[in-house]
VOGU-3710 file (C-alpha; in Angstrom, 3 decimals, decimal comma):
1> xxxxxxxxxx> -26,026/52,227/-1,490  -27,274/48,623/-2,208  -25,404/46,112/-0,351  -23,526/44,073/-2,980  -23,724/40,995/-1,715  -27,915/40,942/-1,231  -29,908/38,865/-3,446  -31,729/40,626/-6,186  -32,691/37,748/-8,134  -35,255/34,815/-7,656
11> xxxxxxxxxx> -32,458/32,023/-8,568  -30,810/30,112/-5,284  -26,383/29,679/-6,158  -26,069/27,150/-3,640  -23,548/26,958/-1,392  -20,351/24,350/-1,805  -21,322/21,110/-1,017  -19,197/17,763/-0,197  -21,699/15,561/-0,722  -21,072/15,046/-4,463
21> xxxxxxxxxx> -17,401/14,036/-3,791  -18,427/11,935/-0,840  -21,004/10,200/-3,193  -19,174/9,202/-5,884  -16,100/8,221/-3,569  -18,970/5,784/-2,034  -20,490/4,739/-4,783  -17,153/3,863/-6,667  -16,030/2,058/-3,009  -19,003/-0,130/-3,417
31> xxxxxxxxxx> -19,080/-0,698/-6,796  -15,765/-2,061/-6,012  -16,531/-4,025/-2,732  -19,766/-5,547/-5,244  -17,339/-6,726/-7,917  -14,797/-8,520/-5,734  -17,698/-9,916/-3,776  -19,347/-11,304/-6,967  -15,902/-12,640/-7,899  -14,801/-13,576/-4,315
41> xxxxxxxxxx> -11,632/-11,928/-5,201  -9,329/-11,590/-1,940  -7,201/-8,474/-0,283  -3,944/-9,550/0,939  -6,273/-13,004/1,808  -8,690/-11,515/3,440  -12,206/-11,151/1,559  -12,718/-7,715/1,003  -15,603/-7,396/-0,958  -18,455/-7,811/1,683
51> xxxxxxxxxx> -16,792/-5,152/4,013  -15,859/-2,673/1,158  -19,633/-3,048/-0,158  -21,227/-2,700/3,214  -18,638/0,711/3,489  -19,509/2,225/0,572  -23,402/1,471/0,988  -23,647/3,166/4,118  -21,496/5,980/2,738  -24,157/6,758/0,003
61> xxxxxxxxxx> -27,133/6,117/2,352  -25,422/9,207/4,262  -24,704/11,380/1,562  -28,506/10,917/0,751  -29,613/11,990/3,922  -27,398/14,670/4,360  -27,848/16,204/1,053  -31,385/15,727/1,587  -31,409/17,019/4,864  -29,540/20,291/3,500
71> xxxxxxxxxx> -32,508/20,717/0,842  -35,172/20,726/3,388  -33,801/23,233/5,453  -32,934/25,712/2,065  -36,774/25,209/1,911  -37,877/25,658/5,590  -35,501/27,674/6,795  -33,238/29,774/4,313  -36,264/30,589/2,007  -34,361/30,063/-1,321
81> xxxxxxxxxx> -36,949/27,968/-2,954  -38,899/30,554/-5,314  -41,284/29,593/-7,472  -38,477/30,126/-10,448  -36,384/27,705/-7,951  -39,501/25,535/-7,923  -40,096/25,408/-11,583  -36,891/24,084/-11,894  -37,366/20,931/-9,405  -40,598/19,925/-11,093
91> xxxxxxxxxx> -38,619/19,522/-14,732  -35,792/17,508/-12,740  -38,957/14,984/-11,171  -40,483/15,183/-14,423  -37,255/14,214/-16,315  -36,134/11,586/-13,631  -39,592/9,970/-13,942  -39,582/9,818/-18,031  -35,884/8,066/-17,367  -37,975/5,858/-14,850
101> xxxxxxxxxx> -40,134/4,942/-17,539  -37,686/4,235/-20,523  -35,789/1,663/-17,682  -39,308/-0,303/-17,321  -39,625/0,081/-21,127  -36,419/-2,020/-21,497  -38,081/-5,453/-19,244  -41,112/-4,792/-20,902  -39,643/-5,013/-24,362  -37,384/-8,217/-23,322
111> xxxxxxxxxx> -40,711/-9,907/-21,950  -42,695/-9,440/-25,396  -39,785/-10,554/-27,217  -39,787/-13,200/-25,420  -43,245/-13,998/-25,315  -44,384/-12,956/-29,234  -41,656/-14,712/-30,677  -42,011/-17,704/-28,379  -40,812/-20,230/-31,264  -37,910/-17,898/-32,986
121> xxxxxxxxxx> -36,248/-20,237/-35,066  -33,009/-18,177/-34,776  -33,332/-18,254/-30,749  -33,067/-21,995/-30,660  -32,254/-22,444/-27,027  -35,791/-20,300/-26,057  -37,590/-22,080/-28,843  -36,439/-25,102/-27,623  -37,302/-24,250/-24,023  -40,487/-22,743/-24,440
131> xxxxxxxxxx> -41,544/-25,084/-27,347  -43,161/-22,513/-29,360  -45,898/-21,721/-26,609  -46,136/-18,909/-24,072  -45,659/-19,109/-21,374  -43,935/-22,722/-21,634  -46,008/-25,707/-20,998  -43,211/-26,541/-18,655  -43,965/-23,444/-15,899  -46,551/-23,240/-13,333
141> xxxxxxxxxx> -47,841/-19,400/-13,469  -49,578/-17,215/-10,811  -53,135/-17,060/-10,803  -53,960/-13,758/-11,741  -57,418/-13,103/-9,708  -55,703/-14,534/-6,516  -52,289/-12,242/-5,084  -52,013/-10,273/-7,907  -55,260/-9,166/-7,646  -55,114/-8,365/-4,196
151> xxxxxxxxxx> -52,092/-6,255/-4,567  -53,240/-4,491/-7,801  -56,139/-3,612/-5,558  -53,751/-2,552/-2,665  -52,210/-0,261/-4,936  -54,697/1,466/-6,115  -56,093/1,927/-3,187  -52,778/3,530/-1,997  -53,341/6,143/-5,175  -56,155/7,200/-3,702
161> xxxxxxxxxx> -55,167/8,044/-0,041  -52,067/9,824/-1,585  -54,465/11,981/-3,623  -56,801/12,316/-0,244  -53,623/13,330/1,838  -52,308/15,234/-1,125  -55,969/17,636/-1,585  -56,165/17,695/2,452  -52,761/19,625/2,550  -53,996/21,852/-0,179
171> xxxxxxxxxx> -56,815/22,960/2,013  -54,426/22,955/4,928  -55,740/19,518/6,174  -53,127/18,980/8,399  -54,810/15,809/10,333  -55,838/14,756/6,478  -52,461/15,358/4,978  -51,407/13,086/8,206  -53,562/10,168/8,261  -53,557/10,104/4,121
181> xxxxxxxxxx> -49,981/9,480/4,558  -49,562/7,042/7,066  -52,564/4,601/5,646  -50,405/5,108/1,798  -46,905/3,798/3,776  -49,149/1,032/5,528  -50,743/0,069/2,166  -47,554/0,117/0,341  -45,704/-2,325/3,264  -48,655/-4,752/2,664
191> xxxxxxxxxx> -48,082/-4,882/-0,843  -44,392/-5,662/-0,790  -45,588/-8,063/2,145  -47,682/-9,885/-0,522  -45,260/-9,680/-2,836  -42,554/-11,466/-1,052  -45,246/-14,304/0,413  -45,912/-14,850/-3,501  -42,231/-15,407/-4,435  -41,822/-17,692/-1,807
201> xxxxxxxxxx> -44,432/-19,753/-3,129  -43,637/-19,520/-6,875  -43,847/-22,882/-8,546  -40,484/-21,462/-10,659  -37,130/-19,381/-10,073  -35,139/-16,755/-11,798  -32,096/-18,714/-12,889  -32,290/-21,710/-15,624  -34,949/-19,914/-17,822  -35,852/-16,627/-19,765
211> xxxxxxxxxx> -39,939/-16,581/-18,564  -38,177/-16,511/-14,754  -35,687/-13,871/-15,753  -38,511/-11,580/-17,703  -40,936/-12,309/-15,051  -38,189/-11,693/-11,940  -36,749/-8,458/-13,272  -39,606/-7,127/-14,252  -42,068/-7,631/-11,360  -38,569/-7,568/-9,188
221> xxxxxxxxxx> -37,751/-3,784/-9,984  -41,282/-2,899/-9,602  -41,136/-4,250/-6,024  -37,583/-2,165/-5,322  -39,815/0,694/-6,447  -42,354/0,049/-4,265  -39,817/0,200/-1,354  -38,438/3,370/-2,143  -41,647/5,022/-2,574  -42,646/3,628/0,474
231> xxxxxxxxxx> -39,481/4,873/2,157  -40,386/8,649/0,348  -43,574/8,703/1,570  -42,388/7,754/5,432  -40,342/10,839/5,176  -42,864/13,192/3,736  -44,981/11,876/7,020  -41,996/12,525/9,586  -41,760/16,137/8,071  -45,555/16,838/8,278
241> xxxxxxxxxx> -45,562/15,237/11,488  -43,210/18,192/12,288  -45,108/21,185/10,833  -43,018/20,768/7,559  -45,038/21,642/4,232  -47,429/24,539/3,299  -50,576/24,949/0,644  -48,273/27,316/-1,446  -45,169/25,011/-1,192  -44,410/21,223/-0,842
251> xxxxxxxxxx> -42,847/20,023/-3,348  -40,965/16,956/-1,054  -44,498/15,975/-0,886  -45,809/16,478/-4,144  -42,799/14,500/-5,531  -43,676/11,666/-3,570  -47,203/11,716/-4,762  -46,020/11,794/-8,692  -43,282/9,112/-7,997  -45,959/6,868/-6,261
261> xxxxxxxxxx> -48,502/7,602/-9,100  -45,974/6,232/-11,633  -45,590/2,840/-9,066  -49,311/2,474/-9,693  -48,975/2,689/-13,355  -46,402/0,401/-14,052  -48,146/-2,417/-11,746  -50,978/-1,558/-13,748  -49,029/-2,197/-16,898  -47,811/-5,640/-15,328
271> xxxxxxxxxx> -50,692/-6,911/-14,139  -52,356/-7,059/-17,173  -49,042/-7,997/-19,898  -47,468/-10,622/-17,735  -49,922/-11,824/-15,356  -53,099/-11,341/-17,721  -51,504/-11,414/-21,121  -48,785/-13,776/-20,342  -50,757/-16,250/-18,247  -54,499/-16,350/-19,049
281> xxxxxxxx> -54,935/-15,185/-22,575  -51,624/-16,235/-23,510  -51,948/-20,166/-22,563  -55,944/-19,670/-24,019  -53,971/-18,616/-27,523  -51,657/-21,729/-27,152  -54,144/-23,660/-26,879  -56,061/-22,899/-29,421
//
């Protein structure tokens, strides 16, 4: 007689789990501590909001790992990631991604509002600031062919060591798969490397003016990107640096790789609309 509680079935009914309670409870904690730091609101006089922040923070960096952590092993170890199972995880990337996309979609629209209608007699205060003209005759923009150049040509450089690490574990590589890795994480610190050196030297700021704020949150997300990519890919190295990943299955890995692929695309996308576009061609335009 068949055992009734052994798996006939290629689906994985995972276990219970506390880490979406402990999540939310840390995520709500410092979305709380962020408020009342914003508003340097007090607790019984004392302020609150940087400790209750800081708290919850490091509460949802845990439940990150941890959850994380449990994933791995129901890959390594229990077995329970089929290739149903796996089907699965590549719609969720593929979905998270698209949502990924539709976020940059939002700064993107707000900068080509911004910069198309430039003189928008209903937006007084930008017409005013900008005087018709993008980008304002009033800001000092990057050069284009200097940083921004070097760092669209770190990128996608870093594309094509993830691809090289990427092909060497699919012939079972291993020293490829390594050394792909670690020169993507080094090329993707010495991009947001260049990227802080050039805010420190921008000629304007966020605050006080919409190119700042278009050019800030756009470029500024990109860079948080960057980071967490880069942060991915250092943990796809620490696992294949212990024997983790095979030909067949790898999907930690191959996540990385499509979530760094879509960094590369959206710089791609900024380099030429706001640094291109919105600097070069679009002062030529003005002036003409």
């Amino acid at each position: 007689m068949a055992d009734a509680h052994s798996k006939n079935h290629d689906y994985h009914i995972v276990d219970p789990s506390p880490w979406p309670f402990v999540g939310s409870v840390s995520a709500f904690v410092m979305a709380v501590g962020a408020v009342m730091w914003m508003k340097a609101m007090t607790l019984g006089g004392i302020k609150a909001g940087p400790v209750l922040f800081g708290a919850g923070f490091i509460g949802v960096l845990y439940t990150m790992a941890s959850w994380w952590s449990d994933v791995t092993r129901e890959a390594e170890r229990g077995g329970y990631h089929t290739r149903v199972v796996q089907i699965s995880h590549r719609y969720g990337m593929i979905m998270f991604i698209a949502s990924e996309v539709m976020f940059f979609v939002a700064w993107f629209w707000a900068y080509f509002d911004a910069s198309l209608f430039a003189g928008e007699a209903q937006q007084f205060a930008r017409a005013e600031f900008t005087g018709g003209t993008w980008p304002p005759k009033s800001i000092e923009v990057f050069d284009p062919w200097h940083l921004p150049l070097l760092n669209t040509l770190i990128l996608l450089t870093s594309g094509t060591t993830v691809t090289w690490a990427h092909h060497a574990l699919l012939h079972d590589d291993r020293d490829g798969l390594k050394w792909g890795l670690i020169l993507t994480c080094i090329l993707g610190a010495v991009f947001s490397i260049v990227q802080v050196y050039e805010y420190q030297h921008a000629a304007f700021a966020f605050k006080g003016h919409i190119y700042g704020a278009t050019f800030y949150m756009a470029t500024g997300f990109h860079g948080f990107h960057v980071l967490v990519g880069t942060i991915f890919l250092i943990v796809c190295l620490a696992r294949a640096l212990k024997g983790h990943f095979t030909p067949k299955q790898h999907l930690g890995f191959e996540f990385a790789a499509w979530y760094w692929h879509f960094v590369d695309v959206v710089w791609l996308f900024l380099f030429v609309a706001i640094y291109l576009w919105g600097a070069q061609w679009g002062a030529a335009a003005a002036a003409h």
